[in-house]
FIPA-101487 format. One record per atom (N, C-alpha, C): residue number from 1; x, y, z; atom name. Coordinates in nm, 4 decimals, decimal comma, padded with zeros to 6 digits. Example, Ala and Ser with C-alpha at 12.3 -4.5 7.8 and 13.67 -1.06 7.14 Angstrom:
<node 1; <01,3190; -00,5690; 00,7800>; 'N'>
<node 1; <01,2300; -00,4500; 00,7800>; 'CA'>
<node 1; <01,3200; -00,3300; 00,7800>; 'C'>
<node 2; <01,2850; -00,2250; 00,7080>; 'N'>
<node 2; <01,3670; -00,1060; 00,7140>; 'CA'>
<node 2; <01,2900; 00,0030; 00,7870>; 'C'>
This chain:
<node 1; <-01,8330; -03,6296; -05,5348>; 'N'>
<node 1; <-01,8900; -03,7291; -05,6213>; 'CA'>
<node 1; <-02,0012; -03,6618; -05,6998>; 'C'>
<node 2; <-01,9935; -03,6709; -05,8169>; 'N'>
<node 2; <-02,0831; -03,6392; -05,9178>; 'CA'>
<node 2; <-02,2286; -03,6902; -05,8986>; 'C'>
<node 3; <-02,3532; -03,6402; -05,9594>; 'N'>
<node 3; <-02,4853; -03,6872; -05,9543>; 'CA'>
<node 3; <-02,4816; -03,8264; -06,0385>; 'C'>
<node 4; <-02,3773; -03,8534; -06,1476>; 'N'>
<node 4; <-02,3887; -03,9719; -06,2525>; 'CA'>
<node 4; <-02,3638; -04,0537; -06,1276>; 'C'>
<node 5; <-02,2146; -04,0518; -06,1153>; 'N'>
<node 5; <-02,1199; -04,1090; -05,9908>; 'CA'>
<node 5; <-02,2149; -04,1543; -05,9106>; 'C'>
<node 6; <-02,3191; -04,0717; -05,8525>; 'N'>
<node 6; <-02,3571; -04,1655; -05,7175>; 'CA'>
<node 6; <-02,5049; -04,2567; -05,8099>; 'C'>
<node 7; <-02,5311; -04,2112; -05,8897>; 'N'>
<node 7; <-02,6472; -04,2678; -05,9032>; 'CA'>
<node 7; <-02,6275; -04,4210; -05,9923>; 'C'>
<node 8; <-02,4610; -04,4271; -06,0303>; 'N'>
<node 8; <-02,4624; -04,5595; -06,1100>; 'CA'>
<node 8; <-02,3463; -04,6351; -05,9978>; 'C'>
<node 9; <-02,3277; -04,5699; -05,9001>; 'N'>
<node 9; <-02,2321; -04,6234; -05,7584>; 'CA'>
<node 9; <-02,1043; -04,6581; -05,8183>; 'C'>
<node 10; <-02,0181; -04,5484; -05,8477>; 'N'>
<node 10; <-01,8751; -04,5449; -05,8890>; 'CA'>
<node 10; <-01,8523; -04,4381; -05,8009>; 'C'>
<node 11; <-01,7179; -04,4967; -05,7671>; 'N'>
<node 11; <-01,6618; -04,3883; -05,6399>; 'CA'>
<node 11; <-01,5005; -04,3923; -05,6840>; 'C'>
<node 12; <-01,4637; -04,2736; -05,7061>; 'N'>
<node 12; <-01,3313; -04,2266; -05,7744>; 'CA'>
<node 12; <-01,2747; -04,3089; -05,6671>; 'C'>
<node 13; <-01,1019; -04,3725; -05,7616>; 'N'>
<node 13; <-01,0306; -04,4811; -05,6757>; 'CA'>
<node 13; <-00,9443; -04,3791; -05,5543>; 'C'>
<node 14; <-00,8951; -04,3863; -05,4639>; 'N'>
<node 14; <-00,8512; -04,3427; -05,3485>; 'CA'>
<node 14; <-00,9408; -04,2701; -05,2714>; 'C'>
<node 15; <-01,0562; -04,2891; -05,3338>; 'N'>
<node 15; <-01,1799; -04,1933; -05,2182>; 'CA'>
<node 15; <-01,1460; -04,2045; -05,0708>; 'C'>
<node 16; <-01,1340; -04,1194; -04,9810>; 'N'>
<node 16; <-01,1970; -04,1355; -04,8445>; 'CA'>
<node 16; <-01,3327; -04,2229; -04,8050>; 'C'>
<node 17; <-01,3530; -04,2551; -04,7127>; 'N'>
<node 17; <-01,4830; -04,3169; -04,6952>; 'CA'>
<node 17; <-01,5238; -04,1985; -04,6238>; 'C'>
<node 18; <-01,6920; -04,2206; -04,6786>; 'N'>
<node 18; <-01,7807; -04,1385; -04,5763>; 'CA'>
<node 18; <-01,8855; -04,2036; -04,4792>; 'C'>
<node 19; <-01,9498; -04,1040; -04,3901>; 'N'>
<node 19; <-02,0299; -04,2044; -04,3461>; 'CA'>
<node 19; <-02,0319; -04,2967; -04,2261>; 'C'>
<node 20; <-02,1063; -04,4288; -04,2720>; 'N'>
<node 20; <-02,0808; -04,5474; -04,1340>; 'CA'>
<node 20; <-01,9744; -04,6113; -04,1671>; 'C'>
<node 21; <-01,8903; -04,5695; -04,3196>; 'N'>
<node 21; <-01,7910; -04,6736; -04,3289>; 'CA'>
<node 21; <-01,6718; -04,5538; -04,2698>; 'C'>
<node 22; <-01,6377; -04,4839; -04,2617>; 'N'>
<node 22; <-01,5684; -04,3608; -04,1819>; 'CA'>
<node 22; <-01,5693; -04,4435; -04,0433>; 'C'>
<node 23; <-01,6735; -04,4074; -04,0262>; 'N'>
<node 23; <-01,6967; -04,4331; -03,8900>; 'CA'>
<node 23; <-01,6352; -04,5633; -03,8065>; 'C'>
<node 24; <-01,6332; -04,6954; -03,8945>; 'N'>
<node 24; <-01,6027; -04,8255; -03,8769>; 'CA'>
<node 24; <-01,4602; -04,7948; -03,9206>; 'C'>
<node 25; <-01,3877; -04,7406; -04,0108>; 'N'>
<node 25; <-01,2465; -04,8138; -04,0602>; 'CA'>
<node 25; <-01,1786; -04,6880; -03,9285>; 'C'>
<node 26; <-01,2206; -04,5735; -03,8622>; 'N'>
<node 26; <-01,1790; -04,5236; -03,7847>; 'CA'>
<node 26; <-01,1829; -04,5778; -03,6306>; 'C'>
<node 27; <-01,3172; -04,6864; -03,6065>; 'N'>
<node 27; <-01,2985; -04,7415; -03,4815>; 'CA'>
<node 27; <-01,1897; -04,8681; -03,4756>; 'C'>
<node 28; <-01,1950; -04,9113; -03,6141>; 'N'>
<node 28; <-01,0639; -04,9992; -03,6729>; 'CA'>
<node 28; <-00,9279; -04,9578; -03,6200>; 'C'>
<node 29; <-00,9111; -04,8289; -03,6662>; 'N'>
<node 29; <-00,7692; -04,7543; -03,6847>; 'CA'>
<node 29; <-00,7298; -04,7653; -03,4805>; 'C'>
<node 30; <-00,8512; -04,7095; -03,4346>; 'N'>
<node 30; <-00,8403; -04,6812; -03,2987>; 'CA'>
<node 30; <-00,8455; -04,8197; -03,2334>; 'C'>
<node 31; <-00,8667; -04,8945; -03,2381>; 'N'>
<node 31; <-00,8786; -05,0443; -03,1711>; 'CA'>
<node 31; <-00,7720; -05,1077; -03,1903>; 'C'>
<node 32; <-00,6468; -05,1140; -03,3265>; 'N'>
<node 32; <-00,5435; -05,1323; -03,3697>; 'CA'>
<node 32; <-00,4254; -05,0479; -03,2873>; 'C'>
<node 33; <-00,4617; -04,9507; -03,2656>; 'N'>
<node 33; <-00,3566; -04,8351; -03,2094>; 'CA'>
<node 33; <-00,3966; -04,8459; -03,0608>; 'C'>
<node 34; <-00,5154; -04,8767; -03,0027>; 'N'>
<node 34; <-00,4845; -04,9457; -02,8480>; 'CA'>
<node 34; <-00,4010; -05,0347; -02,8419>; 'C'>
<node 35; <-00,4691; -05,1419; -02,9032>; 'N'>
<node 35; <-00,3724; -05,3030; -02,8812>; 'CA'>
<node 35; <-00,2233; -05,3022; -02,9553>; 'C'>
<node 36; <-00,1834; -05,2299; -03,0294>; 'N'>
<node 36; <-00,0688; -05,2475; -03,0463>; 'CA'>
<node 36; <00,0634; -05,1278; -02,9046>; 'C'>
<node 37; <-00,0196; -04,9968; -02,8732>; 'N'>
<node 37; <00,0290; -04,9446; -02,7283>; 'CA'>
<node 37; <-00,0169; -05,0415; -02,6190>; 'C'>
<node 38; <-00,0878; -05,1262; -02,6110>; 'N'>
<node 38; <-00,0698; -05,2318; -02,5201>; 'CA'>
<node 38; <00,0199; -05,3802; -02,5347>; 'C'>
<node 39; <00,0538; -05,4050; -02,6378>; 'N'>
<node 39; <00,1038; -05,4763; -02,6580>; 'CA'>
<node 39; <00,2720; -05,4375; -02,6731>; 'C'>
<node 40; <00,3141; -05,3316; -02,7445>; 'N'>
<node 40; <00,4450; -05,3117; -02,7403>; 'CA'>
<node 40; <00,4874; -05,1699; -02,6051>; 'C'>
<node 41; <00,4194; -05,1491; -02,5070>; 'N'>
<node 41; <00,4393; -05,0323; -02,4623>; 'CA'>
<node 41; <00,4039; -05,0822; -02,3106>; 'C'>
<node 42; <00,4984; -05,0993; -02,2554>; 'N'>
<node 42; <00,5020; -05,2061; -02,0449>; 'CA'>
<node 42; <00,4081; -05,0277; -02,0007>; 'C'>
<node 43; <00,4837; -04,9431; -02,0412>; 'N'>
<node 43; <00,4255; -04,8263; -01,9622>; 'CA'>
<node 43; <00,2556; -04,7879; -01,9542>; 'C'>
<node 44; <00,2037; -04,7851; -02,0924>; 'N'>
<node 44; <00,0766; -04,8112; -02,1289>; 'CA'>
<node 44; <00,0225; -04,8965; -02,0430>; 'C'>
<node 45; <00,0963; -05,0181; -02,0315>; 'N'>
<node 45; <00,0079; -05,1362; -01,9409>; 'CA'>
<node 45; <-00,0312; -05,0783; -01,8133>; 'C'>
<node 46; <00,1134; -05,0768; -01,7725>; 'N'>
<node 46; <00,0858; -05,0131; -01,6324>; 'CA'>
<node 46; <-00,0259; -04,8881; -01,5883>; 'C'>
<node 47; <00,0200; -04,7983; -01,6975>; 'N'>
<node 47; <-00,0931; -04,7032; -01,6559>; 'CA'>
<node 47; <-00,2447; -04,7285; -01,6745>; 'C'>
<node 48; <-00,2529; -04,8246; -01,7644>; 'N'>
<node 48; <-00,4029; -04,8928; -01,7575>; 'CA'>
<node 48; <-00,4309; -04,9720; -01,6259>; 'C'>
<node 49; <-00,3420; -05,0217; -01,5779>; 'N'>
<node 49; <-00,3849; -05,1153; -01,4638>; 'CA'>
<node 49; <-00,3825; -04,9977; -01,3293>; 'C'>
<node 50; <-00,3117; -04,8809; -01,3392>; 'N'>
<node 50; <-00,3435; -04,7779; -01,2218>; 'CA'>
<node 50; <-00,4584; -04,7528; -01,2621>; 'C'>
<node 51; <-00,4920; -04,7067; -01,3699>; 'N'>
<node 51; <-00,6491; -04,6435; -01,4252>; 'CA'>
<node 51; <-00,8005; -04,7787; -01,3661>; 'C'>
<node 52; <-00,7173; -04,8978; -01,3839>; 'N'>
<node 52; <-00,8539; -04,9570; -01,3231>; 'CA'>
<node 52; <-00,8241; -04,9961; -01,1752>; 'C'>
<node 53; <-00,7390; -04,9048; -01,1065>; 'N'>
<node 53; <-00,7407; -04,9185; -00,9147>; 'CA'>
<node 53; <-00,7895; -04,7608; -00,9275>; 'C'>
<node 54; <-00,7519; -04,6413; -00,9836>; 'N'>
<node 54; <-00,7779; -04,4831; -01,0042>; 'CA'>
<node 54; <-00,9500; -04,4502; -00,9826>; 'C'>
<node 55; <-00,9971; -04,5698; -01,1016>; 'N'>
<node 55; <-01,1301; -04,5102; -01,1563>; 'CA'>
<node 55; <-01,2594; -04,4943; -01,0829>; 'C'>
<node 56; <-01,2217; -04,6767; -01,0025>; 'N'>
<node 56; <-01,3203; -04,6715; -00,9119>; 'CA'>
<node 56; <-01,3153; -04,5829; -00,8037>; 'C'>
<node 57; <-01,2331; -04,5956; -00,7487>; 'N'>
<node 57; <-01,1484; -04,4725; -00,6267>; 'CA'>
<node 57; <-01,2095; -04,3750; -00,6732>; 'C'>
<node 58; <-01,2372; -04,3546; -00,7679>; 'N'>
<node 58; <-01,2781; -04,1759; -00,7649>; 'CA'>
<node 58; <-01,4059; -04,1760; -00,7658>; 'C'>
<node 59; <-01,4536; -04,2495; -00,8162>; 'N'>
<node 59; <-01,6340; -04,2991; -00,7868>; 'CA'>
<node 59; <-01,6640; -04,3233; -00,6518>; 'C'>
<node 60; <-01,5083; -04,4116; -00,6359>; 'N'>
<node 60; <-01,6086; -04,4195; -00,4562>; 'CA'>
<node 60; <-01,5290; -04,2678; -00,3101>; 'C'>
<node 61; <-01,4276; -04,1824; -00,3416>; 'N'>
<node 61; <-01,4260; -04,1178; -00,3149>; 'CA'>
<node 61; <-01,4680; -03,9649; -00,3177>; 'C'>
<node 62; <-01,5295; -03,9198; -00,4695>; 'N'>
<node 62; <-01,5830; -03,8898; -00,5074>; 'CA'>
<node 62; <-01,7196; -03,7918; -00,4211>; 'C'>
<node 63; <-01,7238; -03,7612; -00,3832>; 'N'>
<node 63; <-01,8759; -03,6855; -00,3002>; 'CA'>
<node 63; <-01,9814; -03,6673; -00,4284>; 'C'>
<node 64; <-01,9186; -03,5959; -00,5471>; 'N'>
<node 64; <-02,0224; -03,5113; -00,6044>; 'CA'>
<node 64; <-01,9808; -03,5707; -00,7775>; 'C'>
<node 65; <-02,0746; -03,5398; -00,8847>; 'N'>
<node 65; <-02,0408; -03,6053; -00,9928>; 'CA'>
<node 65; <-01,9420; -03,5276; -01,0773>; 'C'>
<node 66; <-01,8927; -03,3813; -00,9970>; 'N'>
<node 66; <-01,7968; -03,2838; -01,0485>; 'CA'>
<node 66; <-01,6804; -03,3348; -00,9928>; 'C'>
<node 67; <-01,6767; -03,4038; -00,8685>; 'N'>
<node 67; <-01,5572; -03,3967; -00,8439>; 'CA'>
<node 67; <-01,5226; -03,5493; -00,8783>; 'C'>
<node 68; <-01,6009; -03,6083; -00,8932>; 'N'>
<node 68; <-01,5768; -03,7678; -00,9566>; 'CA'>
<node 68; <-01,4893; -03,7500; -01,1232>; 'C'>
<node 69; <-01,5269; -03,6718; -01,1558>; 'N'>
<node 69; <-01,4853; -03,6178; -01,3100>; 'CA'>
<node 69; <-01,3633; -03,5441; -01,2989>; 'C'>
<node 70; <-01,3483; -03,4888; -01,2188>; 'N'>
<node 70; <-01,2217; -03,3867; -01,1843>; 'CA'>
<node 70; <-01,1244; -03,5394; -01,1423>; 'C'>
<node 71; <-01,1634; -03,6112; -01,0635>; 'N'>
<node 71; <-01,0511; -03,7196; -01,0344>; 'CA'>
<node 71; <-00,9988; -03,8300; -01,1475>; 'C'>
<node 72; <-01,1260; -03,8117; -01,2332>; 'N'>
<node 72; <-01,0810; -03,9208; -01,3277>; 'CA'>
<node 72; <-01,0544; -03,9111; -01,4468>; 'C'>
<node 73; <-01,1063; -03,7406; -01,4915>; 'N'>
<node 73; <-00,9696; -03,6638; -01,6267>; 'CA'>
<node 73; <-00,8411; -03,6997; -01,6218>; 'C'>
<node 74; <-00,7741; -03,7019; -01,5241>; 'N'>
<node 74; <-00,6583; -03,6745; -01,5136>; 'CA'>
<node 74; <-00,6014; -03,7752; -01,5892>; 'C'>
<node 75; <-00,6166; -03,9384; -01,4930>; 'N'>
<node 75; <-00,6080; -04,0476; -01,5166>; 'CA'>
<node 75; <-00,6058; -04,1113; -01,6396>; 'C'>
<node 76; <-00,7311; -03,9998; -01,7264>; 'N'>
<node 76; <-00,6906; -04,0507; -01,9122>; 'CA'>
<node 76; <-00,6393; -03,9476; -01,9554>; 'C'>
<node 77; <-00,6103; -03,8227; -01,8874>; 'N'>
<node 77; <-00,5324; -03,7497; -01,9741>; 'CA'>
<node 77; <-00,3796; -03,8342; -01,9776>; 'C'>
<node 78; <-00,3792; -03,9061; -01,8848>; 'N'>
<node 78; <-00,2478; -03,9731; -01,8404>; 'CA'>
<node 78; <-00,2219; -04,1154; -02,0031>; 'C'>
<node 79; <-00,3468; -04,1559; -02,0085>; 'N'>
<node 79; <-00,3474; -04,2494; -02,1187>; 'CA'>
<node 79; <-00,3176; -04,2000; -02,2283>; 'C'>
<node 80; <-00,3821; -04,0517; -02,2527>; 'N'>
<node 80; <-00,3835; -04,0254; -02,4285>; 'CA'>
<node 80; <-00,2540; -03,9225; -02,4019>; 'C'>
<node 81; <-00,1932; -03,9067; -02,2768>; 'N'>
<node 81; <-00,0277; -03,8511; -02,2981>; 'CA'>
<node 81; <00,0306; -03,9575; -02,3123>; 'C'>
<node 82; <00,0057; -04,0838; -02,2786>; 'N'>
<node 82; <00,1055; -04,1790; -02,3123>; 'CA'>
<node 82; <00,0980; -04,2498; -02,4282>; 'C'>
<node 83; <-00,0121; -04,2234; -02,4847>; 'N'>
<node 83; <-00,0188; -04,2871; -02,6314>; 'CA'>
<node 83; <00,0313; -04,1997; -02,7438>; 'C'>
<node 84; <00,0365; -04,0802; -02,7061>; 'N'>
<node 84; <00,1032; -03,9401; -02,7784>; 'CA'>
<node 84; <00,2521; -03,9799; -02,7976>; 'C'>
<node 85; <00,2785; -03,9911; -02,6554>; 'N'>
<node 85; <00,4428; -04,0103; -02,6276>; 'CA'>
<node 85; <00,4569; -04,1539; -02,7135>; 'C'>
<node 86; <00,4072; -04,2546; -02,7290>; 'N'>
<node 86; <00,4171; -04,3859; -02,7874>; 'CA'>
<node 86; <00,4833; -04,3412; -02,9298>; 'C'>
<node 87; <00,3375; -04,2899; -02,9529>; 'N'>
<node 87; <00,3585; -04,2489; -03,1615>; 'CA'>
<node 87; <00,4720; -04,1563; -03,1553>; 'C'>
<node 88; <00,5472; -04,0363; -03,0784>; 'N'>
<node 88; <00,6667; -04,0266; -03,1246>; 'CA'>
<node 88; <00,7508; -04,0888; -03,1431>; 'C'>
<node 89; <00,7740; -04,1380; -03,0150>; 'N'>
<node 89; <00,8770; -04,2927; -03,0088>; 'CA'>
<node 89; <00,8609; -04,3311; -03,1269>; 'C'>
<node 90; <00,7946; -04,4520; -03,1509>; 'N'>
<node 90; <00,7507; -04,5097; -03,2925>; 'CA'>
<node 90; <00,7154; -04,4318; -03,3998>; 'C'>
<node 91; <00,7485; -04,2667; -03,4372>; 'N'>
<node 91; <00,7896; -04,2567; -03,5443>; 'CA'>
<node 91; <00,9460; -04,1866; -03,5387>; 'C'>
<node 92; <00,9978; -04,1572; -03,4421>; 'N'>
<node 92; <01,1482; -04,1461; -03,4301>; 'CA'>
<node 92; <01,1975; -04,2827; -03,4414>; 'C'>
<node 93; <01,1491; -04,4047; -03,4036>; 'N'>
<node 93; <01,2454; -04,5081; -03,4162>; 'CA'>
<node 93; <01,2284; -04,5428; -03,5313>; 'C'>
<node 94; <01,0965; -04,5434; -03,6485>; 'N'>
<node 94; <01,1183; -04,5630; -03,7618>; 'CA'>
<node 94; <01,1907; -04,4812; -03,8428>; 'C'>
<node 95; <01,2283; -04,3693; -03,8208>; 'N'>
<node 95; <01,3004; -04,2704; -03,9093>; 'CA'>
<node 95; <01,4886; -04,3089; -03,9381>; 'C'>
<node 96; <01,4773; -04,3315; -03,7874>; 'N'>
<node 96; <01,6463; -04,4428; -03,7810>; 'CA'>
<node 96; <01,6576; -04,4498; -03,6898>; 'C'>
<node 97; <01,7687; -04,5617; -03,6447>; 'N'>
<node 97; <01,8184; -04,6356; -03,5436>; 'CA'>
<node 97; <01,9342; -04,5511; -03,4471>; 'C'>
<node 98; <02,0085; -04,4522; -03,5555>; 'N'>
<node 98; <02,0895; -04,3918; -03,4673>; 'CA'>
<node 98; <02,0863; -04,2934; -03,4012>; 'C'>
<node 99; <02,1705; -04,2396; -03,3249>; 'N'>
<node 99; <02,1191; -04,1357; -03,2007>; 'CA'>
<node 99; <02,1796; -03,9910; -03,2656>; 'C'>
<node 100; <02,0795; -03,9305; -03,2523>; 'N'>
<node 100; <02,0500; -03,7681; -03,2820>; 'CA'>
<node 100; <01,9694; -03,6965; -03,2150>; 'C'>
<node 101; <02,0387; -03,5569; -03,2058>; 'N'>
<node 101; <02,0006; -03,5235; -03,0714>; 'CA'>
<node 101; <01,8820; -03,4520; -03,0185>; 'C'>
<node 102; <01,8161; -03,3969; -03,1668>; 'N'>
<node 102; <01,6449; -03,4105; -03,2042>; 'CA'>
<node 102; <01,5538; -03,4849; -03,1517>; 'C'>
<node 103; <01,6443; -03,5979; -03,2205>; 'N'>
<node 103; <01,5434; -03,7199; -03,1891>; 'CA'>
<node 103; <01,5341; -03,7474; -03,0639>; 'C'>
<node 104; <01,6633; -03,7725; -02,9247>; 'N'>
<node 104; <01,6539; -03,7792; -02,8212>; 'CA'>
<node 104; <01,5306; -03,6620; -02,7622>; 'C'>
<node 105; <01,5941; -03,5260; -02,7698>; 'N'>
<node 105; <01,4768; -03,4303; -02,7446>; 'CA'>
<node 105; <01,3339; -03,4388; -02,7309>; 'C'>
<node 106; <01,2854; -03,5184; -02,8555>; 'N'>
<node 106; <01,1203; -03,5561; -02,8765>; 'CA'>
<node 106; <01,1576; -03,6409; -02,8069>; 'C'>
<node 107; <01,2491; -03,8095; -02,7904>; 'N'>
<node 107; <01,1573; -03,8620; -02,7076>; 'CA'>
<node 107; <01,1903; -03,8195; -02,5474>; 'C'>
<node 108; <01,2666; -03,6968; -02,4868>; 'N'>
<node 108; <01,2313; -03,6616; -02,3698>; 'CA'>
<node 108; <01,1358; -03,5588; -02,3339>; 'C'>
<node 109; <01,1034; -03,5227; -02,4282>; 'N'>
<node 109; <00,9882; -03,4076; -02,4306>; 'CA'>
<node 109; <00,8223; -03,4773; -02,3983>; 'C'>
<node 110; <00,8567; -03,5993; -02,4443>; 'N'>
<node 110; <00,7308; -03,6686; -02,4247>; 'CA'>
<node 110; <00,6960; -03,7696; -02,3333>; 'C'>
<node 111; <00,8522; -03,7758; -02,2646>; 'N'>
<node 111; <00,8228; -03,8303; -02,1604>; 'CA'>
<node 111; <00,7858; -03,7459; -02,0289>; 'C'>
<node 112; <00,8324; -03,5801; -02,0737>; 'N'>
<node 112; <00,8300; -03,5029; -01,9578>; 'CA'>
<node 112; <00,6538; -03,4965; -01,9851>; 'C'>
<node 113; <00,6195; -03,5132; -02,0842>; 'N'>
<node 113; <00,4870; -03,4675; -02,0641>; 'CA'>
<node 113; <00,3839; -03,5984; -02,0341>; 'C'>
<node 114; <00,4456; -03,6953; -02,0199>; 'N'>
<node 114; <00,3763; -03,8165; -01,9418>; 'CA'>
<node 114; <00,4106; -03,7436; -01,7695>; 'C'>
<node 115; <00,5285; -03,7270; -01,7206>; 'N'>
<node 115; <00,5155; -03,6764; -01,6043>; 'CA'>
<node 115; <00,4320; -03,5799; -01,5521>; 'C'>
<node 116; <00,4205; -03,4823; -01,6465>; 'N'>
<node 116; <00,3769; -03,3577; -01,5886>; 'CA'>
<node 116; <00,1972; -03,3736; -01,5834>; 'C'>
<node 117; <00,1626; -03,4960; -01,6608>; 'N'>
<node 117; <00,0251; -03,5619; -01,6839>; 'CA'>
<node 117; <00,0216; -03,6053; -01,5015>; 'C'>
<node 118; <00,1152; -03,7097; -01,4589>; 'N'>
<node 118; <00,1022; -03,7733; -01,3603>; 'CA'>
<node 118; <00,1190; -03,6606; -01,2207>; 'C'>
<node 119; <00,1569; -03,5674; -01,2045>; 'N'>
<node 119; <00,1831; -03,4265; -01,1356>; 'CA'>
<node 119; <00,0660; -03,3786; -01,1368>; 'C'>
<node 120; <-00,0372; -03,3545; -01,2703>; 'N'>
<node 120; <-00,2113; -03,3380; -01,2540>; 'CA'>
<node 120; <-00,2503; -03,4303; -01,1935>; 'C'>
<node 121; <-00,2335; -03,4998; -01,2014>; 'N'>
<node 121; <-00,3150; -03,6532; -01,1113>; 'CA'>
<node 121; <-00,2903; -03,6197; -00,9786>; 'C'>
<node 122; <-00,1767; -03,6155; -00,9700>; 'N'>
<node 122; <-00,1602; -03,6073; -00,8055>; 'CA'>
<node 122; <-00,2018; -03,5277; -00,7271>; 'C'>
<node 123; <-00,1781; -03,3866; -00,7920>; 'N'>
<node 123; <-00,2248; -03,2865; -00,7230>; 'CA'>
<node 123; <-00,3678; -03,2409; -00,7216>; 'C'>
<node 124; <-00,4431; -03,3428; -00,7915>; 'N'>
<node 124; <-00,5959; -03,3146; -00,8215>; 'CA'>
<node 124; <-00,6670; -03,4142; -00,6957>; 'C'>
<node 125; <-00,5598; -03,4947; -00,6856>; 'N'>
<node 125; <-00,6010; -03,5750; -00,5897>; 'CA'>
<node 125; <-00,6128; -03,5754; -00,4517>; 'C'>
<node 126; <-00,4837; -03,4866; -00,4404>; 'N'>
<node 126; <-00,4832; -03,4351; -00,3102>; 'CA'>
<node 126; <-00,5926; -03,3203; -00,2760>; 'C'>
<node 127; <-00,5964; -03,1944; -00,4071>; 'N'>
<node 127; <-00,6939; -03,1077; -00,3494>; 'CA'>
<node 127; <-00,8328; -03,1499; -00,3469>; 'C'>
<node 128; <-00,8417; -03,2402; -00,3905>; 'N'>
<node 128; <-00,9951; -03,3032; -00,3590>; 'CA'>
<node 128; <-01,0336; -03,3698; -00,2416>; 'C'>
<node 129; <-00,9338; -03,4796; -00,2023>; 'N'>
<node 129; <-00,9520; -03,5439; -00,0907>; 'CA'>
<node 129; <-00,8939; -03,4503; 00,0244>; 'C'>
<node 130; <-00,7944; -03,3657; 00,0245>; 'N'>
<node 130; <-00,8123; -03,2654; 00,1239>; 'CA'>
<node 130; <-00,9620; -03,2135; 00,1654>; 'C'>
<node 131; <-01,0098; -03,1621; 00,0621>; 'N'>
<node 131; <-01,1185; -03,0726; 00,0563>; 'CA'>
<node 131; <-01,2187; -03,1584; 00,1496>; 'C'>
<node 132; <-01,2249; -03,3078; 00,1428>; 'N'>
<node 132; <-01,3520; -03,3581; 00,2569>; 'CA'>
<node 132; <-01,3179; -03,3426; 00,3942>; 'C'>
C-alpha cells in the first residue's frame, strides 16, 4: 500500500487483510473448519470425546509437567491428523464421485496416518506409565 493509499484509506480491491483483521477472519476460518470436522466427521467426534477422558488422565497420571505434555501431544497430534485426513477426503470427494485409484490411495494414506498417530498414543502411554 502506497503512502497516498494509506493516508486517504483506499486499499487495492482483493487485498489480504493485515493485522487484527488477519487475525479475526483466520480465527473465523479455524472455528468454521472445527465445527464443520465435527459436524460432518463421527471420527473427529469420537476422538474429541477420547481427548476429553485422555487429557485429564494425563494430568492426573502425569508425575512431572514433561511427562504430562509427553501424554497429551499425542492425543492432538491425533486431532490435527484427523483433521488433515478430513480435508483430503473432502477435497478428493469434491474433485469426483467416482473411484480412482489415486484417489483411493490419499484417502488410505490418511487414514494410515490417523493410525500410526493412535500407535504414538499408545506407546507413549505405556512407556510412561510403565516408567512409575
Amino acid at each position: 500500500m502506497s503512502s497516498s493509499e494509506a493516508s486517504h484509506g483506499t486499499v487495492r480491491p482483493g487485498a489480504k487483510p493485515r493485522g487484527i483483521a488477519r487475525l479475526l477472519r483466520a480465527f473465523g476460518n479455524t472455528w468454521q473448519g472445527l465445527a464443520g470436522c465435527w459436524r460432518e466427521e463421527e471420527a473427529f467426534r469420537q476422538e474429541c470425546l477420547l481427548a476429553l477422558v485422555a487429557i485429564p488422565a494425563a494430568l492426573w497420571f502425569g508425575g512431572t509437567g514433561v511427562e504430562r505434555a509427553v501424554l497429551i501431544g499425542p492425543m492432538l497430534l491425533i486431532l490435527i491428523v484427523e483433521l488433515l485426513n478430513s480435508a483430503i477426503e473432502t477435497a478428493i470427494d469434491r474433485i469426483g464421485t467416482e473411484r480412482h485409484a489415486l484417489s483411493g490411495l490419499a484417502k488410505d494414506l490418511g487414514s494410515a496416518a490417523v493410525f500410526v498417530s493412535f500407535l504414538l498414543l499408545a506407546a507413549t502411554w505405556i512407556l510412561v506409565l510403565l516408567g512409575h
